[in-house]
Backbone as CSV, one residue per row, in Angstrom:
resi,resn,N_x,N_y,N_z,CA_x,CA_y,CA_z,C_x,C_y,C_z
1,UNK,8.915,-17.864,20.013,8.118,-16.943,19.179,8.634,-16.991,17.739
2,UNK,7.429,-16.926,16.600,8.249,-16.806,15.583,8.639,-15.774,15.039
3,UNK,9.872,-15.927,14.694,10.453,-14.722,13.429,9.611,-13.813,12.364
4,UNK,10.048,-13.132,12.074,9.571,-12.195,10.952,9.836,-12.989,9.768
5,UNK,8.618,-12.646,9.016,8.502,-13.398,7.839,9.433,-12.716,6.993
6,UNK,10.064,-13.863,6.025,11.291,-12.993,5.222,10.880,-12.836,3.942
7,UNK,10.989,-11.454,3.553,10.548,-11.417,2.115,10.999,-11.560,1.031
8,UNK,10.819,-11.858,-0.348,11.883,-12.426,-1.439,11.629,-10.607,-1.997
9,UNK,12.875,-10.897,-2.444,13.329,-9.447,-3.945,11.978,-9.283,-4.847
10,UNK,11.311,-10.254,-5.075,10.310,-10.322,-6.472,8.938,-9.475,-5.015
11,UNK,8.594,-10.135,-4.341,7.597,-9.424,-3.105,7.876,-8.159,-2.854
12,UNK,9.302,-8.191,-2.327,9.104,-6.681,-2.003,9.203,-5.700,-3.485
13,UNK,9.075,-6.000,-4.386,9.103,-5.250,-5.567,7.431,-4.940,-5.815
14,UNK,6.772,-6.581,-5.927,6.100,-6.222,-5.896,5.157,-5.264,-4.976
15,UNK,5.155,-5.209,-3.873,4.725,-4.505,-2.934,4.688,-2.697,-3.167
16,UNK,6.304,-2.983,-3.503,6.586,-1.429,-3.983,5.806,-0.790,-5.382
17,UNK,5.426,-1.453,-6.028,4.862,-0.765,-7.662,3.834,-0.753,-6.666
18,UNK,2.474,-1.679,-5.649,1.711,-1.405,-5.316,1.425,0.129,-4.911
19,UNK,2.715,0.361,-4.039,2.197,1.544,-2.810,2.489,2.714,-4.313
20,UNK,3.713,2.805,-5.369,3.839,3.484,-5.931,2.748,3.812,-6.997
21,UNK,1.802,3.078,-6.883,0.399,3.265,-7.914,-0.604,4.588,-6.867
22,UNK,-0.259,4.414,-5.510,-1.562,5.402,-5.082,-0.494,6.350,-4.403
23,UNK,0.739,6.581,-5.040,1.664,7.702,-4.380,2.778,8.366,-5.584
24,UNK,3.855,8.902,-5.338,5.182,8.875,-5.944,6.449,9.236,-5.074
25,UNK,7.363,9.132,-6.174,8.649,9.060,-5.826,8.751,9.627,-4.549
26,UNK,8.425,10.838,-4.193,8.868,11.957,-3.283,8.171,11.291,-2.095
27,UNK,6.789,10.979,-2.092,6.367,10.562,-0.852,6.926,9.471,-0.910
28,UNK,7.162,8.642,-1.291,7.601,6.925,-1.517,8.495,6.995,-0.042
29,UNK,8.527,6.046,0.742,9.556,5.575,1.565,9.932,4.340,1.705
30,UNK,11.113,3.895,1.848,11.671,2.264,2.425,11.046,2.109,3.761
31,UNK,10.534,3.088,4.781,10.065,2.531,5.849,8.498,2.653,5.662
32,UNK,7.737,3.405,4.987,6.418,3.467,4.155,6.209,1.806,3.632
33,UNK,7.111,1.175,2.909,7.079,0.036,2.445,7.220,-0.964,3.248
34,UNK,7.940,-1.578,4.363,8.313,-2.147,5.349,6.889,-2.169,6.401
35,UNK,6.593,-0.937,6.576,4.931,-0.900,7.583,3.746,-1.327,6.287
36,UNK,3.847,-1.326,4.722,3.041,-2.207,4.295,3.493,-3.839,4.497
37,UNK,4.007,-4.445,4.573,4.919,-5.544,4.357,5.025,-5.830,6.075
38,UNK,4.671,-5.080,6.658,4.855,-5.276,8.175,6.170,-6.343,8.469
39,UNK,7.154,-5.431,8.392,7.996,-5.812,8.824,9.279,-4.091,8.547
40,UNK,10.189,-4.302,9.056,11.252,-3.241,9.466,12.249,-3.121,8.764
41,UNK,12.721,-1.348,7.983,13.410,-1.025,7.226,14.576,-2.169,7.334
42,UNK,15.112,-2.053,8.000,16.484,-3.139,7.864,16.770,-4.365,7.540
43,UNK,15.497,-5.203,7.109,15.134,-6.211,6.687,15.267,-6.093,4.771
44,UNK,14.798,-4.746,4.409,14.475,-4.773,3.096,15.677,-3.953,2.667
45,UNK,16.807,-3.325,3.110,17.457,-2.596,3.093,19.318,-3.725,2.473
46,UNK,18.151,-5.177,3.505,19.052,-6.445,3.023,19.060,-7.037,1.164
47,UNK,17.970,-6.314,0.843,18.044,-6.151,-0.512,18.107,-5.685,-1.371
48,UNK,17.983,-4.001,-1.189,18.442,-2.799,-1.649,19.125,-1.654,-0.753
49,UNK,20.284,-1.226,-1.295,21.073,-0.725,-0.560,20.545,1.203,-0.541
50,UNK,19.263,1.291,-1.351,18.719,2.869,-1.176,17.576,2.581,-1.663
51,UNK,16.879,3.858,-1.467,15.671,4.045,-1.900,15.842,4.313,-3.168
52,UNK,16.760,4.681,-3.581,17.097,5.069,-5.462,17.216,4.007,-6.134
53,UNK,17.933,2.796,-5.584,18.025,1.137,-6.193,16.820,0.710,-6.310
54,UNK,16.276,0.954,-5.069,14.975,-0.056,-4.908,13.860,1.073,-5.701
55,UNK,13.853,2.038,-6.810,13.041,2.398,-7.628,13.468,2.350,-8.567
56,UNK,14.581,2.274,-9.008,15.285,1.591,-10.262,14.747,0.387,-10.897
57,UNK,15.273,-0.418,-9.322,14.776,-2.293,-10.014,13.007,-2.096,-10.119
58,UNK,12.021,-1.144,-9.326,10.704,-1.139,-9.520,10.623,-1.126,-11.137
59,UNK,11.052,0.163,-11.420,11.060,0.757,-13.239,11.436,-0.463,-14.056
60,UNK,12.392,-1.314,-13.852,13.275,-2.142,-14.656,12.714,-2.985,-14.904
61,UNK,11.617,-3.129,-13.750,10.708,-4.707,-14.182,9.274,-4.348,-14.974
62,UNK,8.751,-2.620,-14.893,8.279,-2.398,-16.068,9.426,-2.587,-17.574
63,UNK,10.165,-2.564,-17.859,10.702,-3.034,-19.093,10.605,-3.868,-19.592
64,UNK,11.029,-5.062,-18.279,11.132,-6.699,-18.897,9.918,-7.047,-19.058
65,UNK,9.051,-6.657,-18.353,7.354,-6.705,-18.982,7.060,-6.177,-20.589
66,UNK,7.558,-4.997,-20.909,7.765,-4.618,-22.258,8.528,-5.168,-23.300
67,UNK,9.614,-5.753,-22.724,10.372,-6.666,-23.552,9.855,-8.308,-23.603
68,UNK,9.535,-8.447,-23.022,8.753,-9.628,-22.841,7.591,-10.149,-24.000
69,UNK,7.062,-9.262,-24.035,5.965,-9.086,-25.679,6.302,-8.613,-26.844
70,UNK,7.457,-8.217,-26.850,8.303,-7.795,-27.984,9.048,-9.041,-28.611
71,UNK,8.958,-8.641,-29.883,9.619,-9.274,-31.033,10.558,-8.458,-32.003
72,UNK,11.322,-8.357,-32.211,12.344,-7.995,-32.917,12.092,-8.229,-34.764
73,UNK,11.740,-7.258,-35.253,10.556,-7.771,-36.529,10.959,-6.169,-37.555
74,UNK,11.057,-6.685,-38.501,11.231,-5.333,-39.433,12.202,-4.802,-39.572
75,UNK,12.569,-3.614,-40.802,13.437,-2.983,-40.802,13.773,-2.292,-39.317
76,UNK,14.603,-1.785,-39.010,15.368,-0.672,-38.047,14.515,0.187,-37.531
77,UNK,13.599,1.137,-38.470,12.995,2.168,-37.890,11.159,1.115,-36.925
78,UNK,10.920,0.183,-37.786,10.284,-0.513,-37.085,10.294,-0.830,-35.986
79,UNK,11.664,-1.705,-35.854,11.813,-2.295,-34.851,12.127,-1.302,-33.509
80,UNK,12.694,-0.140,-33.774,12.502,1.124,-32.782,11.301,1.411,-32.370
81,UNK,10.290,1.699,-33.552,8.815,1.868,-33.126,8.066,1.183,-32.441
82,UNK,8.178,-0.029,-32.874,7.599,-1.347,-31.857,8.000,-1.315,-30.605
83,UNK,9.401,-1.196,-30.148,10.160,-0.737,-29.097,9.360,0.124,-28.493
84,UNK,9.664,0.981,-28.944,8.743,2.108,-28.141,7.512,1.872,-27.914
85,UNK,6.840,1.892,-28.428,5.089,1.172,-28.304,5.478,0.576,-26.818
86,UNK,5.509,-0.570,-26.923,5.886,-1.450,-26.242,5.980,-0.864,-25.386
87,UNK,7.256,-0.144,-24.759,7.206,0.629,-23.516,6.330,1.073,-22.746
88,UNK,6.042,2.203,-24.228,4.705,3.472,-23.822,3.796,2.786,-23.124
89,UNK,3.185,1.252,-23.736,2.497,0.455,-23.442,2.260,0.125,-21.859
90,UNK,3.549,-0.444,-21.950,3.792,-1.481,-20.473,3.622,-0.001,-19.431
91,UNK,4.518,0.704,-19.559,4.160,2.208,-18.774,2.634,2.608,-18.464
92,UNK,1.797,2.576,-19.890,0.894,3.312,-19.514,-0.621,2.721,-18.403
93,UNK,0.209,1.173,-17.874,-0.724,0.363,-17.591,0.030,0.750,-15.893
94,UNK,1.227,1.198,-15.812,0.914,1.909,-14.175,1.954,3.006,-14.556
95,UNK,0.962,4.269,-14.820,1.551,5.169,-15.274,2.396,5.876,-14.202
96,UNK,1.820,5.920,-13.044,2.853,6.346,-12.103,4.438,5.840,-12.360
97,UNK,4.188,4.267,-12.669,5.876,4.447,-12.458,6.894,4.864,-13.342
98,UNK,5.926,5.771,-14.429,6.818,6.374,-15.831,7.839,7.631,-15.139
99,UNK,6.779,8.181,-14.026,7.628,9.311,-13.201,8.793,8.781,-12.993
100,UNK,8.931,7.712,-12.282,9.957,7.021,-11.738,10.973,6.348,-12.238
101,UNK,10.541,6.271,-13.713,11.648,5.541,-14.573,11.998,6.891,-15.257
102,UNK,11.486,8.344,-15.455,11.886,9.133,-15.907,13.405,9.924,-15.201
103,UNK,12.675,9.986,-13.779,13.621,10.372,-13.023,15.050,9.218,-12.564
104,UNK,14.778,8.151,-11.896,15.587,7.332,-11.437,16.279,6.544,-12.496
105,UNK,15.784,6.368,-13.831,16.222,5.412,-14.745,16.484,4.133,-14.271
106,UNK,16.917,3.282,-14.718,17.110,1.808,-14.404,18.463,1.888,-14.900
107,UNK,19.284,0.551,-14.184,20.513,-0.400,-15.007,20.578,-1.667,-14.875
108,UNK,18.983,-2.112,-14.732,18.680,-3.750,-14.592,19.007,-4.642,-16.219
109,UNK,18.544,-5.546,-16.243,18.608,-6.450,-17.317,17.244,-6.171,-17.733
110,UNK,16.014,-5.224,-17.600,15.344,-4.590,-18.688,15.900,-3.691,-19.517
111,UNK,16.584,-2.833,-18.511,17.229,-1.379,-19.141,18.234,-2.110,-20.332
112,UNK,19.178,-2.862,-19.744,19.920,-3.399,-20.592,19.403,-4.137,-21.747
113,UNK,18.472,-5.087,-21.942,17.421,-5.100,-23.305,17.327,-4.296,-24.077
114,UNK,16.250,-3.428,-23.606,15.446,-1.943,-24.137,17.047,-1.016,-25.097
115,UNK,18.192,-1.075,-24.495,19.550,-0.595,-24.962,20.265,-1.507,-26.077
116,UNK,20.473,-2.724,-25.691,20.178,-3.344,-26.856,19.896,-3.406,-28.034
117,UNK,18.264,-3.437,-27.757,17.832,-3.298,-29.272,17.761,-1.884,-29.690
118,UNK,17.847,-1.283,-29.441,18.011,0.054,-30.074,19.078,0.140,-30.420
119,UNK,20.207,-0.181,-29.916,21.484,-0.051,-30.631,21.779,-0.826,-31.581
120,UNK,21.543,-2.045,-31.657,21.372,-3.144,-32.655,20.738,-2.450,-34.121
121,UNK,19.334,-2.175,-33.542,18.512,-1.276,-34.778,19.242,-0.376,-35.544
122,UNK,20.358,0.588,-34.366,20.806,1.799,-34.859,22.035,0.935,-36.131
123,UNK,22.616,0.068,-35.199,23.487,-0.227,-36.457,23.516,-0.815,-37.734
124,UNK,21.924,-1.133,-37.800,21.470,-1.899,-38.945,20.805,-0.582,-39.719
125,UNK,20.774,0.430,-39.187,20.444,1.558,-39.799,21.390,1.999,-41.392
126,UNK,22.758,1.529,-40.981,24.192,2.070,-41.804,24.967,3.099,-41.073
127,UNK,24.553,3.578,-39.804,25.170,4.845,-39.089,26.150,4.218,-38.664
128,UNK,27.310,5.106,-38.895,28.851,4.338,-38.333,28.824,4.294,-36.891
129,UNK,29.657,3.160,-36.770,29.682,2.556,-35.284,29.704,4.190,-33.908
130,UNK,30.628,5.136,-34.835,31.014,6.382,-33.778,29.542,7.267,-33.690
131,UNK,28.513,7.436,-34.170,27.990,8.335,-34.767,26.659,7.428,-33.525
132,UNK,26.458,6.246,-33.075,25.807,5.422,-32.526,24.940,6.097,-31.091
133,UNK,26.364,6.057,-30.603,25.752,6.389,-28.438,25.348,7.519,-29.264
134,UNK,25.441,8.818,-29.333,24.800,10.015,-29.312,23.227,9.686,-29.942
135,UNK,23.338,9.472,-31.266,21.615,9.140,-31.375,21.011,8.248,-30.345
136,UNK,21.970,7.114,-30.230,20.776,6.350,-29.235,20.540,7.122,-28.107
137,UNK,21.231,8.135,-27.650,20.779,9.142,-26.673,19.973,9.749,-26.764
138,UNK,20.020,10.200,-27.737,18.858,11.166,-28.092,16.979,10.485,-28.356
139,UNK,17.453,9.509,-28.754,16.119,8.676,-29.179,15.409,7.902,-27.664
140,UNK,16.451,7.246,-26.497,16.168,7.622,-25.285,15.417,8.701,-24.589
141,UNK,15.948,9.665,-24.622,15.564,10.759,-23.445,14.291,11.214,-24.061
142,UNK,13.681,10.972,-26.077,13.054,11.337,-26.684,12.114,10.516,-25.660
143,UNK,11.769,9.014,-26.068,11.039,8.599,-25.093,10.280,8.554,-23.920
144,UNK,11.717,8.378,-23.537,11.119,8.275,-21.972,10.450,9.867,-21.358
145,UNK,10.751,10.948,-22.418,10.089,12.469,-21.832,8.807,12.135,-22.226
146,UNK,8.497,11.332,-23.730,7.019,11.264,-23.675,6.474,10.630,-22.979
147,UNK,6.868,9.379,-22.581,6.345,8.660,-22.019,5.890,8.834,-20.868
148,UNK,6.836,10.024,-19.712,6.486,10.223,-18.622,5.898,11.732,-18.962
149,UNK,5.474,12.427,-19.614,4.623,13.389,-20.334,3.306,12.616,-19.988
150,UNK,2.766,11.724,-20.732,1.434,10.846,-21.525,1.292,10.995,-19.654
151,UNK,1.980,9.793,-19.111,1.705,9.158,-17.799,1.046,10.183,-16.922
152,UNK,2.186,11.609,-16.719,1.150,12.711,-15.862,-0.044,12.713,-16.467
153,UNK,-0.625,13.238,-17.389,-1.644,13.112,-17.820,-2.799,12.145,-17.929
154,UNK,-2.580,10.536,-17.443,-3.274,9.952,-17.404,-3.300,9.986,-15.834
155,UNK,-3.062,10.469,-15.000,-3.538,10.246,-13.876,-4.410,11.524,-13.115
156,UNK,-4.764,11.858,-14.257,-5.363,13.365,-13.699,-6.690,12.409,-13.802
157,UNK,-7.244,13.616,-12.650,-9.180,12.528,-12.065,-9.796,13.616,-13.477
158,UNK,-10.923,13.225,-13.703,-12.184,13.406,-14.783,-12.383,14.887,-14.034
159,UNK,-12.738,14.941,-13.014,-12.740,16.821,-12.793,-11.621,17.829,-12.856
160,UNK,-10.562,17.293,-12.868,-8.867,17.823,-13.061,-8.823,18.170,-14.382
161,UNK,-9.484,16.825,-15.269,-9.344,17.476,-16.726,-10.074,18.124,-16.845
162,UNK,-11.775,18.363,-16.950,-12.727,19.202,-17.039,-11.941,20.577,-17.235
163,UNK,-11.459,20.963,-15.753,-11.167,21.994,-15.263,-10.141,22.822,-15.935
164,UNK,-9.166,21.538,-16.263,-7.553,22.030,-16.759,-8.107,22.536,-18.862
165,UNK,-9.341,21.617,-19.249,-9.959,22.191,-20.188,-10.549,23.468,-20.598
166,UNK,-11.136,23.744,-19.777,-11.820,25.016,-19.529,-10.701,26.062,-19.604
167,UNK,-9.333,25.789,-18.223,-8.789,27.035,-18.275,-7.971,27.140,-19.895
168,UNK,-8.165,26.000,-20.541,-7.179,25.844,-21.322,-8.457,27.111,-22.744
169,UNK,-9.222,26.741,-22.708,-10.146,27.251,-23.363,-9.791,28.726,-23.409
170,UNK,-10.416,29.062,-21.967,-10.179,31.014,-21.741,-8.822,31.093,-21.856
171,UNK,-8.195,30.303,-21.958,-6.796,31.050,-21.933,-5.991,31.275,-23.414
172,UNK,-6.450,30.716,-24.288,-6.849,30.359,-25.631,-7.194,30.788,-26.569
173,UNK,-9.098,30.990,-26.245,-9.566,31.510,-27.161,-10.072,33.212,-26.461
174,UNK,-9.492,33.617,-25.625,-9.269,34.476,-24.822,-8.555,35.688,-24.560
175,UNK,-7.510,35.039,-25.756,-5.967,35.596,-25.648,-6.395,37.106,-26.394
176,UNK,-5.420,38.295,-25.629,-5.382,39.799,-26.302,-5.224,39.422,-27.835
177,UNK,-5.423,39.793,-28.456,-5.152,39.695,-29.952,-3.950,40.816,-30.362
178,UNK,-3.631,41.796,-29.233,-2.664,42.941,-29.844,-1.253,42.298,-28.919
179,UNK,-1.739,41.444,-27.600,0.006,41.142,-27.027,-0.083,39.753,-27.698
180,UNK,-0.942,39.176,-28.164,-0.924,37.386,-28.473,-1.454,37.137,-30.083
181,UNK,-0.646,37.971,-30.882,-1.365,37.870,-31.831,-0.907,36.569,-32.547
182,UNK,-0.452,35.852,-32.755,0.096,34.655,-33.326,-1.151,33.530,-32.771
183,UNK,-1.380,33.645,-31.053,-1.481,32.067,-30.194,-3.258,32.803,-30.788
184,UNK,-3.883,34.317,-30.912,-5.025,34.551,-31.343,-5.529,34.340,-32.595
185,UNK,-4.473,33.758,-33.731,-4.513,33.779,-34.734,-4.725,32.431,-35.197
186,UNK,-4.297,31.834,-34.270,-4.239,30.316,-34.425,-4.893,29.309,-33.125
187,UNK,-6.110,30.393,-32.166,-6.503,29.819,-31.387,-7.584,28.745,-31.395
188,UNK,-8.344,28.374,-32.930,-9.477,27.940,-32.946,-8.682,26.418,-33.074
189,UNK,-7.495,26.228,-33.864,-6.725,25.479,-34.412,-5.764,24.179,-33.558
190,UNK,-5.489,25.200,-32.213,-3.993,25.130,-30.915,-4.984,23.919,-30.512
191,UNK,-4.320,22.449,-29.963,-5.374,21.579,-29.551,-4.655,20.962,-27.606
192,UNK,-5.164,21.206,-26.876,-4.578,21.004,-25.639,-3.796,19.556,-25.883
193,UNK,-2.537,19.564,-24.528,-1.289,18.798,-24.548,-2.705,17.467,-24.632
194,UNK,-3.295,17.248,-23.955,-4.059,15.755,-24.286,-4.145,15.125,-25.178
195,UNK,-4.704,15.572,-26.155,-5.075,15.543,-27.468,-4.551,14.617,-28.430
196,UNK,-4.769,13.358,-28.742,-3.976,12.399,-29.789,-2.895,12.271,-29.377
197,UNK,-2.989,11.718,-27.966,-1.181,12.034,-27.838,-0.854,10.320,-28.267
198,UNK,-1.153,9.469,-28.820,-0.497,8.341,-29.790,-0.424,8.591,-31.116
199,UNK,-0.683,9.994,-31.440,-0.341,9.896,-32.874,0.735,11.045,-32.762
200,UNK,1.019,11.618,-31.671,1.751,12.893,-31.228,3.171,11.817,-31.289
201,UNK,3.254,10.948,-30.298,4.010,10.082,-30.156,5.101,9.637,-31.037
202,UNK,3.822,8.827,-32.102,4.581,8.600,-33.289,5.069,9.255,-33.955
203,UNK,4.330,10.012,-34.269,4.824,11.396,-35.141,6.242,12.134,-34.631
204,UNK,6.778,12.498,-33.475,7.633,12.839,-32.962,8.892,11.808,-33.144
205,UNK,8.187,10.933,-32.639,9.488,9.595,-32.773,10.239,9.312,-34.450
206,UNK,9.033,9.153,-35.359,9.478,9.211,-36.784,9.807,10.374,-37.180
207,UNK,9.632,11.506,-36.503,10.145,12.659,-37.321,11.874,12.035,-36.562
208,UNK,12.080,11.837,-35.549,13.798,11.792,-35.168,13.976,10.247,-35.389
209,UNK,13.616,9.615,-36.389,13.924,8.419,-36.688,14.228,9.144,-38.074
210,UNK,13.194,9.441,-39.137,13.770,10.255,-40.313,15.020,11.160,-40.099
211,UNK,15.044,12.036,-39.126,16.725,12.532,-39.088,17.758,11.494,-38.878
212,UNK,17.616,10.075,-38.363,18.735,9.359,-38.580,18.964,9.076,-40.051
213,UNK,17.693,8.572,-40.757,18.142,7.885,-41.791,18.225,9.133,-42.313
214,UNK,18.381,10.262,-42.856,18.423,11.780,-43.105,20.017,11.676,-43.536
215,UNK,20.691,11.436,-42.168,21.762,11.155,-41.789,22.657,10.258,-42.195
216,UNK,22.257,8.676,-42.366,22.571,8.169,-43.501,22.731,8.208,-45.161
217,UNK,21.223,8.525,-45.422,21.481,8.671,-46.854,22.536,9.625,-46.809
218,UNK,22.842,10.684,-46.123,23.690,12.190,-46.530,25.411,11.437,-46.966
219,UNK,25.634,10.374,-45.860,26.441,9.765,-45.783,27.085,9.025,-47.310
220,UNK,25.913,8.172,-47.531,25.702,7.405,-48.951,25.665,8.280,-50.141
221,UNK,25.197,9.021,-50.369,24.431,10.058,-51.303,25.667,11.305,-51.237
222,UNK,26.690,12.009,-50.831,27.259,13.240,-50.576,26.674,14.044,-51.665
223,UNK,26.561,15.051,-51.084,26.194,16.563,-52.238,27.820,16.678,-53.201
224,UNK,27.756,16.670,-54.086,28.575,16.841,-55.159,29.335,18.667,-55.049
225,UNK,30.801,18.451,-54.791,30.710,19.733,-54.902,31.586,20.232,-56.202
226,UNK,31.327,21.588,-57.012,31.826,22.440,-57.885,32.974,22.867,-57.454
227,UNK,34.270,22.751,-58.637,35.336,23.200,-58.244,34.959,24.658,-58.814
């Protein structure tokens, strides 16, 4: 009789972004995956040692897809922006697995890229070598919250939004004017989380790209002080 067909690392990955497009993390299983793949947890288990690895390397190979079309081009704050794009990009084409790179993160040779050039960028910025990991932290977690922000939102069905519109409406333009007087004051104005979220994006990202270089010039430039 023959054997069970053996699957390569790149198959069962792929397999996995499959099932993770019409599910997530929480339902996700290694034996869920194995009965697609028809064949038995202990087989695939020969290639990831958890279910946390084996959604890691899923996320990681959205990167190298993102890095992959990337070019390294422009000043610093550019080349961050492009970066990011890029991501947002590659993400928003299976947005589910933004959940999954939000939560699980990666430490593949995408992750390691994507870290890279941002740090590279940061130091071509002028920010001293010490002053580095913390922003690039910050410019990280900036990301990847939007990114897996945007993603929930694109997977809501056409009657989910309708709906989530509406309540957003009465709840809105609705508001007491004597306990909500600010959100009533400014309700015609307030535009739901949907709304331009690629110019939300940018805008967010360059506002904490301007606090680096903020940060620099302060460096270059010191305020003069009066004895």
């Amino acid at each position: 009789m023959a054997g069970r067909r053996r699957w390569s690392t790149d198959e069962i990955l792929d397999a996995a972004a499959e099932l993770l497009r019409t599910s997530d993390a929480d339902s996700f299983s290694v034996r869920k995956l194995a009965v697609a793949l028809g064949t038995d947890s202990s087989s695939l288990y020969r290639h990831f040692r958890s279910k946390t690895e084996l959604l890691r390397a899923v996320a990681d190979r959205i990167l190298l897809a993102a890095m992959d079309g990337y070019r390294s081009e422009g000043d610093w704050k550019q080349r961050i922006t492009a970066l990011a794009l890029h991501v947002r990009e590659a993400f928003g084409r299976q947005p589910q697995l933004a959940a999954v790179w939000g939560r699980y993160a990666s430490s593949g040779t995408g992750s390691r890229l994507v870290m890279e050039e941002v740090l590279q960028a940061l130091r071509a910025s002028g920010l001293p070598d010490e002053e580095i990991p913390a922003r690039y932290h910050r410019i990280a977690v900036l990301i990847a919250a939007l990114i897996a922000s945007e993603a929930g939102l694109s997977t809501v069905t056409p009657e989910e939004h309708e709906q989530g519109m509406e309540l957003f409406r009465v709840a809105v333009l609705g508001a007491d004017p004597e306990r909500f007087p600010a959100l009533a004051h400014f309700a015609r104005d307030v535009r739901p989380l949907g709304a331009d979220r690629r110019a939300a994006f940018e805008e967010i990202l360059a506002a904490q790209l301007a606090d680096v270089e903020a940060a620099v010039s302060s460096r270059d430039h010191p305020t003069p002080t009066h004895d």
